[in-house]
BASEPA-724105 format. One record per residue (C-alpha): residue in one letter; z, y, x. Coordinates in steps of 0.02 Angstrom, whole numbers, plus 32768, in hexadecimal, padded with zeros to 4 digits. Each point is the difference from the previous one (the first is absolute). Example, Ala and Ser with C-alpha at 12.3 -4.5 7.8 and 13.67 -1.06 7.14 Angstrom:
residues 2
> rest,Z,Y,X
> A,8186,7F1F,8267
> S,7FDF,80AC,8045
END
This chain:
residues 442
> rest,Z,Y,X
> X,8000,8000,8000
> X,8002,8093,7FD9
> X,7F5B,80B1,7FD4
> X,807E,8047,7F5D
> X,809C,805B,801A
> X,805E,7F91,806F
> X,8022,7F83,8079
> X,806F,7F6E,800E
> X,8068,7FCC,808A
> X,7FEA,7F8D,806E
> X,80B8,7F7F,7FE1
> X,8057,7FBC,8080
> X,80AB,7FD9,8034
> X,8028,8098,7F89
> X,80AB,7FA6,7FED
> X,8038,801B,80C4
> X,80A8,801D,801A
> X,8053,80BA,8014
> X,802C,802B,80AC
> X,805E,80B6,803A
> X,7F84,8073,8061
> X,7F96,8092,8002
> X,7F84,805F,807C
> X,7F98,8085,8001
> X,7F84,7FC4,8089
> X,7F77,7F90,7FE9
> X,802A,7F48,7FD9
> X,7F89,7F74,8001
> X,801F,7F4C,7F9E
> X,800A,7F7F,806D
> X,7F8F,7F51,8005
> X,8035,7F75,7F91
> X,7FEA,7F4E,8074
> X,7FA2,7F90,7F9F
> X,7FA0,7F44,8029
> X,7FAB,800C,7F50
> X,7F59,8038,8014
> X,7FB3,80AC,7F85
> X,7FB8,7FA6,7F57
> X,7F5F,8044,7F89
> X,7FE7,7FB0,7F6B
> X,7F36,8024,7FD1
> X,8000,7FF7,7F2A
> X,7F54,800D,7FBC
> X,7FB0,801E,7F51
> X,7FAC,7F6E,7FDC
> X,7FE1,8016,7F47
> X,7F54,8008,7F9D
> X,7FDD,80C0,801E
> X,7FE5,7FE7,80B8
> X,7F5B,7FBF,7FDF
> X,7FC2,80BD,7FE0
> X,7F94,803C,807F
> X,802A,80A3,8040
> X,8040,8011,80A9
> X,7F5F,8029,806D
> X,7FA0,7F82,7F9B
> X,806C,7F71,8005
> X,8076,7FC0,7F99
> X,80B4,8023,800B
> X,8010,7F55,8036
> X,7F9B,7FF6,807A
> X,8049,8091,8040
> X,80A7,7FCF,800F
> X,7FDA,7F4E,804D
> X,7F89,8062,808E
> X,80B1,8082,8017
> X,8075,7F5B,8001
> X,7F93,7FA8,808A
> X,7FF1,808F,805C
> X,80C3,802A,8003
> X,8010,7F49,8024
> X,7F8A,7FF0,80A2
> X,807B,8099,8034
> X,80A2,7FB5,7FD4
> X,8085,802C,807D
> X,804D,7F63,804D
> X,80B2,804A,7FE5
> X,7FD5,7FFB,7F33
> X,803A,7F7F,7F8C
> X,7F69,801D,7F6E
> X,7FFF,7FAA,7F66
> X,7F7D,802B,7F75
> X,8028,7FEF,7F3B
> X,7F87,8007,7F58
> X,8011,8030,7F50
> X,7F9F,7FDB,7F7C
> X,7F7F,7F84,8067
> X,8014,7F5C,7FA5
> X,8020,8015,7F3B
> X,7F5B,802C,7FAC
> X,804A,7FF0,7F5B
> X,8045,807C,7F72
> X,80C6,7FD7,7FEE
> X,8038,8090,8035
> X,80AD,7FB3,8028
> X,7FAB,7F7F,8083
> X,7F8C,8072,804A
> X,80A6,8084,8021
> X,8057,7F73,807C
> X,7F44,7FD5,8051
> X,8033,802B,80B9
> X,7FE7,7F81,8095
> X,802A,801F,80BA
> X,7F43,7FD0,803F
> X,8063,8001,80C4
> X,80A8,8001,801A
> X,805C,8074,8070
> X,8008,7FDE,80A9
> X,7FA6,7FE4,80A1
> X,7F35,8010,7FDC
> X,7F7E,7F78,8016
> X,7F78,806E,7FEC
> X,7F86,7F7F,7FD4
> X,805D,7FCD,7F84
> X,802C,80AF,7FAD
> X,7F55,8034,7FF4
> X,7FD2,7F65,7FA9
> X,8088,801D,7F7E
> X,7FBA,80A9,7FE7
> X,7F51,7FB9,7FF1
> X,8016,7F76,7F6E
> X,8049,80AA,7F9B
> X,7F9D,801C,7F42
> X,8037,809F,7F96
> X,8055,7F9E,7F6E
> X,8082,8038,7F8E
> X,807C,8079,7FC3
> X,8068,8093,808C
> X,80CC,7FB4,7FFF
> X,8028,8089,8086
> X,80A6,7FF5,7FCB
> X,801F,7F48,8013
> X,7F8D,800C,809B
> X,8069,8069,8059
> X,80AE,7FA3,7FD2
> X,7FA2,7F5E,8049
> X,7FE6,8069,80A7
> X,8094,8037,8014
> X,8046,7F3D,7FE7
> X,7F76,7FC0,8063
> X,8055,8073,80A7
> X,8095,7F8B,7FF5
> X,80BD,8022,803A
> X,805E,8092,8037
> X,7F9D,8046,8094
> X,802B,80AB,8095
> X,7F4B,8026,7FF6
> X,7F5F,804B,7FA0
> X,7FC2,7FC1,7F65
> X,7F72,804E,7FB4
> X,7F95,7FD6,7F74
> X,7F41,8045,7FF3
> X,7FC0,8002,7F46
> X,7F4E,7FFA,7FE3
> X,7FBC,8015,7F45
> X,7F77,806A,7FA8
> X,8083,8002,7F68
> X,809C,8016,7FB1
> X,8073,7F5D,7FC8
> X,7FB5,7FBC,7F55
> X,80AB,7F9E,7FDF
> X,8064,808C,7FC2
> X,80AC,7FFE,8012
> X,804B,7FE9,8088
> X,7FB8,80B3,8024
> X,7FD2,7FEA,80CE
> X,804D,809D,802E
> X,80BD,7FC1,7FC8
> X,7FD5,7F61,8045
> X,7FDE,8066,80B4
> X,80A8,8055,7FDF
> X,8056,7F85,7FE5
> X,7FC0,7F8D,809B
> X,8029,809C,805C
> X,809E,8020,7FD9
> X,803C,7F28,8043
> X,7FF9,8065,80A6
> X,7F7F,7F8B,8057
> X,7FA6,8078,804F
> X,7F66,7FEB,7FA0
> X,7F80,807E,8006
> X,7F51,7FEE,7F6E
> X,7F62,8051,803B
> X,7F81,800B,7F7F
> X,7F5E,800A,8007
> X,7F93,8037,7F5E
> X,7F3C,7FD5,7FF1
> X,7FDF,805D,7F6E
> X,8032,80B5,8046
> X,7FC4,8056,7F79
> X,805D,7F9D,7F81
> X,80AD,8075,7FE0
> X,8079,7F8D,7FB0
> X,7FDD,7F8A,8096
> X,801A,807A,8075
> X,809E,803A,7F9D
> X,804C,7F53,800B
> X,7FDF,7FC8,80B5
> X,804F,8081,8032
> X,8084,7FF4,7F95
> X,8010,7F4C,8060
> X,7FE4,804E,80AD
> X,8079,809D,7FE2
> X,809D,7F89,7FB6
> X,7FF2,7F9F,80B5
> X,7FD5,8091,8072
> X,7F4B,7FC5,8027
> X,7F5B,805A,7FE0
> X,7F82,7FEE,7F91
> X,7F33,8011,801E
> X,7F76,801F,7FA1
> X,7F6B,7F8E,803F
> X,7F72,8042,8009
> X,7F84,7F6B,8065
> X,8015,7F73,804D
> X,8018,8039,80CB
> X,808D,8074,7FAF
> X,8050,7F79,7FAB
> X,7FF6,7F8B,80B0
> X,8035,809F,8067
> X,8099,802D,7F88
> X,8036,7F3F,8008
> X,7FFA,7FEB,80BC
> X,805E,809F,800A
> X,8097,7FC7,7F82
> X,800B,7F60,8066
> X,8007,805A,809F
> X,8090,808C,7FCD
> X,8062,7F52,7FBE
> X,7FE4,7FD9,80AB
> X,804A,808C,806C
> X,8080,8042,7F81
> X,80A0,7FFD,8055
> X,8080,7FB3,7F90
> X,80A7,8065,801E
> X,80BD,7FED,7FD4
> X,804F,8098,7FBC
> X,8050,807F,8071
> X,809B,8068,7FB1
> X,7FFF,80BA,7FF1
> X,805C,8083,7F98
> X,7F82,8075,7FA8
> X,803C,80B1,7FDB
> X,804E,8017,7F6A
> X,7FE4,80C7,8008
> X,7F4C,8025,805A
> X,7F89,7FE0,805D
> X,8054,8064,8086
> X,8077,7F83,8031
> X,7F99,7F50,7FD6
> X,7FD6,7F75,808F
> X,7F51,800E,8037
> X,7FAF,7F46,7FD9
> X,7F6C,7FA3,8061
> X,7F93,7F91,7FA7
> X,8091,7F67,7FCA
> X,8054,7FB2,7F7A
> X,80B9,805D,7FEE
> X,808F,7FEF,7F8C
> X,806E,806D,7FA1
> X,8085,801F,7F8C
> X,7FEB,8079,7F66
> X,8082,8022,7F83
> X,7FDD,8016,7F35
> X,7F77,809A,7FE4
> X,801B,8032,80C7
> X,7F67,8040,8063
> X,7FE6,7FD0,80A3
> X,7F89,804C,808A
> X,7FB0,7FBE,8097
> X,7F6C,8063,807A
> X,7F82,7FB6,803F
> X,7F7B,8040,8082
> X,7F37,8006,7FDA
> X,7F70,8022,8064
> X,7F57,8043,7FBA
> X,7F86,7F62,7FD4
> X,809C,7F94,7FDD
> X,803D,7FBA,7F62
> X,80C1,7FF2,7FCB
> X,800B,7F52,7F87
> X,80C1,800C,7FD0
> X,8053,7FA6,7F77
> X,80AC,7FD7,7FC1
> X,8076,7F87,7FAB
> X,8088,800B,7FAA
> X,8086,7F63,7FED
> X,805C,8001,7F4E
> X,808B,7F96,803B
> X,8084,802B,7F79
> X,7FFC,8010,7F4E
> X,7F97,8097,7FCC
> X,7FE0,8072,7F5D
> X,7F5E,7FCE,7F9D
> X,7F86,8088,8046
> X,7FE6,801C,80D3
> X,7F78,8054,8057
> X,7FDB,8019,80D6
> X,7F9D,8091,8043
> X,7FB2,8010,809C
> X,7FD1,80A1,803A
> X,7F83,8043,809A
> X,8047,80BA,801F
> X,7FA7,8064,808F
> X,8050,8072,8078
> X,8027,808B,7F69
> X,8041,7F91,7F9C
> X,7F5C,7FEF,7F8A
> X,7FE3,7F55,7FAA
> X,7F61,7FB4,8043
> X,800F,7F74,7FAD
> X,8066,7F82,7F98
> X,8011,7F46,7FDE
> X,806C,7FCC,7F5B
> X,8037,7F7A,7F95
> X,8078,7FF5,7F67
> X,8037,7F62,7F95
> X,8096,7FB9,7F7E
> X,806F,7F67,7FF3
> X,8021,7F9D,808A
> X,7FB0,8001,80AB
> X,801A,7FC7,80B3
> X,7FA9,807C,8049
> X,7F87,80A4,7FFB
> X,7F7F,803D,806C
> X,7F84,8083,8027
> X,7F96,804A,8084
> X,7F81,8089,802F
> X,7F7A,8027,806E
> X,7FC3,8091,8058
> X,7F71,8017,8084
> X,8012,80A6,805D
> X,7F87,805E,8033
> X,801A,8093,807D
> X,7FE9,809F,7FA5
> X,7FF7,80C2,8038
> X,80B3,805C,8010
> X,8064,7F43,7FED
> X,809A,8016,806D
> X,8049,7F6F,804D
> X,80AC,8018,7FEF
> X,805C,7F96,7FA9
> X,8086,8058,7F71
> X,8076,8019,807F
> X,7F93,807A,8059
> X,7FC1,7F8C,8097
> X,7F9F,7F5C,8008
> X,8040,7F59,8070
> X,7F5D,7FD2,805D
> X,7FDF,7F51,8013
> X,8069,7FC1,7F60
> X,7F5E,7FBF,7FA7
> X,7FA5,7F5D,8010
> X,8010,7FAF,80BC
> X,7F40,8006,8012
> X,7FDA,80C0,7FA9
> X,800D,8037,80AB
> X,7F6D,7F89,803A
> X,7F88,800E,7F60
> X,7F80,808B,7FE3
> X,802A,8008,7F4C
> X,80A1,801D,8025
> X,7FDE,80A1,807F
> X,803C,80AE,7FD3
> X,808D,8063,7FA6
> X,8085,7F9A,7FCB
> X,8076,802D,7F60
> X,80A7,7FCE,7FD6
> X,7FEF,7FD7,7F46
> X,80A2,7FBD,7F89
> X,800D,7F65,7F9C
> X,806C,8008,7F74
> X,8047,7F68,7FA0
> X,8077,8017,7F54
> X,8024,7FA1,7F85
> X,803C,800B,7F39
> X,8068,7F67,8004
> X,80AD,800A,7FAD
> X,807F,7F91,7FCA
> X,8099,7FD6,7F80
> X,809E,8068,803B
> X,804E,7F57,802A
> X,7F7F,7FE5,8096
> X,8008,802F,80AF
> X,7F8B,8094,8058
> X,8045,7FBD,80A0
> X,7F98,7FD8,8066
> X,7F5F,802F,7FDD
> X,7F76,7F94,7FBC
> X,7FA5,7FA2,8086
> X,7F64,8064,8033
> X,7F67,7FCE,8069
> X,7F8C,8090,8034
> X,7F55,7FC1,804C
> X,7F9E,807A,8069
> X,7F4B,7FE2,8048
> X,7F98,8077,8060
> X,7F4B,7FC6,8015
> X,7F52,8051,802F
> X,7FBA,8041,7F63
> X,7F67,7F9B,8042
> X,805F,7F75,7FC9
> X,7FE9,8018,7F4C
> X,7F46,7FE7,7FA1
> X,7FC0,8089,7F9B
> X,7FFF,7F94,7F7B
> X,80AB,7FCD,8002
> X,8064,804B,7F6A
> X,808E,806F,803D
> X,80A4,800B,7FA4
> X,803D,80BD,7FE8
> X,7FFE,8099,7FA7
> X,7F74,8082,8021
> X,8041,8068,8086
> X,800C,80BA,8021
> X,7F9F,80A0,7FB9
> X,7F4E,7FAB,8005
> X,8029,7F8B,7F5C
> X,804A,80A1,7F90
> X,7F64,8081,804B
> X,7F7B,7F7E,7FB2
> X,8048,7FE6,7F73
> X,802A,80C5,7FE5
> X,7F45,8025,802D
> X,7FC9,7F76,7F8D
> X,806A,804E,7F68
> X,7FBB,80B1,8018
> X,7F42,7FCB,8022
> X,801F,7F93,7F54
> X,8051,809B,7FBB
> X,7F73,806B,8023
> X,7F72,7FA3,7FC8
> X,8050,7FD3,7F54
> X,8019,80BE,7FE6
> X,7F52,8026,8017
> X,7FC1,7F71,7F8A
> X,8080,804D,7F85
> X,7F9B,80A7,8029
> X,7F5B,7FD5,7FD5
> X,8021,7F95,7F6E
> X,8053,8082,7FAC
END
């Protein structure tokens, strides 16, 4: 997911235990040892309406089996791969069959790539779309409790046909077991808005991406590119820090890591981060409900820059019981005339962003000091504790804006004066030619 209005966190280990400390200089999250090797779970769309033939001339099948064998020639060795179908065997028209028709074609693990690619092959566009289902059977098909990556890649030119359970909760609520699963989806019907509108819904909920397909080398390119970032991502164990509880002033300056905090009922907490020109901040939070809570709860998370102006804003809100809530935002900045670089405090820490900004070209420039701001509208019965906080996790990425497809939707409000001058110019340029139509009819 995820573009709409937000983006969902990425959960992990959001449970970590509270530990005393606080700093105001840069802290990094440090490695988490693991022997099991990064996982990717490929689910494809295997149903009847992949026999249209619009990608480049082909059909979508044919598409996605040239994209498969191509990621699987260029499978890392370090990958465990495993590839999954819905809707590729049941050709009938009960609709409660054809909603449980999903197979694991190759299970995950080490790849014979002979042998995947002549899985792939015997594949015929069949049935009905059981993305929900589908993506439960991933998830199951991953196995036990595991330290490392697991990410799912959905491919589908369509929304579920099954109904309830709606895909989106289902992607909540696999999110929110804290297996750190990430869904990418892939759509190859871009022009088709309620599909776009629910794979990212999917993508969002698990802090993954969704992208808009537009031919076949794009859909091969975008694959061997999700594979690859399962790859190299760096799976990290919280580190502890104190946000401020006042301003920005007096926050910890954060590296790209995984952190943990403590926030008490409707508190706000604030943390800076650095960001260089032709970079992109990813951030997200969760919030642990680990005590008996009122019916209604919401968590914001805010991107503030150096004047204390949103930029802007992740959010989510529910009722009744949960575990936990998350959110996130993202942000690519771009250097622009008369930025300052200092941080609210009036100066800016050099070298507190990413460990390699200082080495990439998209990262070269004026750096600012910009504020993250997490609250939250939890609150309880008089009878329950405020102390300690709520367990927090705070996720903060910093990546070359290279790193993210045009295509790929991006979760966040319109930002700045550019979104209100259009629409102001719009209004009077409407306003103006409706009074002279008024004119001469009269």
């Amino acid at each position: 997911m995820i573009i709409g209005r937000r983006l969902a966190a990425t959960l992990s280990g959001v449970f970590a235990a509270l530990m005393l400390g606080a700093s105001a200089s840069p802290v990094a999250a440090e490695p988490r040892g693991s022997q099991d090797p990064p996982k990717v779970q490929l689910v494809l769309d295997v149903s009847g309406s992949m026999n249209e033939r619009d990608i480049g001339g082909q059909s979508r099948m044919d598409a996605a089996k040239q994209a498969f064998n191509e990621v699987i020639d260029g499978l890392p060795e370090t990958v465990h791969l495993g590839i999954r179908t819905l809707g590729a065997n049941y050709a009938g028209e009960d609709l409660e069959e054809g909603c449980l028709d999903s197979e694991q074609l190759y299970p995950v693990g080490w790849v014979n790539k002979d042998e995947a690619k002549a899985a792939v092959a015997t594949l015929k566009p069949t049935g009905f779309t059981p993305i929900s289902h589908a993506l439960r059977e991933a998830v199951a098909d991953f196995g036990g409790e595991s330290d490392n990556t697991r990410r799912i890649v959905l491919i589908t030119d369509g929304e579920d046909t099954c109904g309830q359970p709606d895909p989106c909760e289902v992607a909540r609520e696999l999110a929110s077991q804290g297996i750190r699963l990430t869904v990418d989806t892939l759509g190859l019907t871009p022009e088709d808005a309620k599909v776009r509108t629910q794979l990212g819904c999917i993508a969002e909920a698990t802090g993954g991406t969704y992208t808009a397909v537009q031919d076949a080398d794009q859909l091969a390119d975008r694959l061997a590119q999700l594979v690859d970032r399962t790859v190299e991502l760096e799976v990290e164990s919280p580190a502890v820090i104190e946000g401020s509880t006042d301003d920005c002033a007096a926050a910890p300056l954060l590296r790209a890591g995984v952190y943990s905090d403590r926030e008490e009922f409707g508190e706000h907490r604030f943390y800076r981060v650095q960001l260089a020109p032709g970079r992109e901040l990813r951030a997200s939070v969760s919030v642990a409900a680990d005590r008996p809570m009122d019916r209604d709860y919401g968590v914001l998370l805010r991107l503030l820059d150096e004047r204390g102006q949103e930029l802007v804003r992740g959010s989510e809100a529910g009722h009744d019981r949960t575990d936990v809530i998350s959110t996130g935002l993202r942000y690519p900045w771009a250097e622009r005339p008369g930025t300052a670089d200092a941080g609210p405090n009036g100066t800016a820490s050099p070298g507190a962003g990413d460990g390699d900004a200082a080495d990439d070209d998209a990262g070269s420039g004026e750096e600012s000091v910009l504020c993250l701001e997490v609250s939250n509208s939890y609150s309880a019965p008089e009878s329950v504790q405020s102390t300690p906080g709520m367990p927090v996790e705070l996720t903060v990425d910093l990546v070359a804006a290279a790193d993210t497809p045009s295509d790929v939707a991006a979760y966040g409000l319109a930002r700045g004066w550019v979104p209100l001058l259009l629409l102001t110019v719009t209004g009077l340029v409407a306003g103006l030619v409706w009074g002279a139509i008024r004119r001469l009819t009269a």
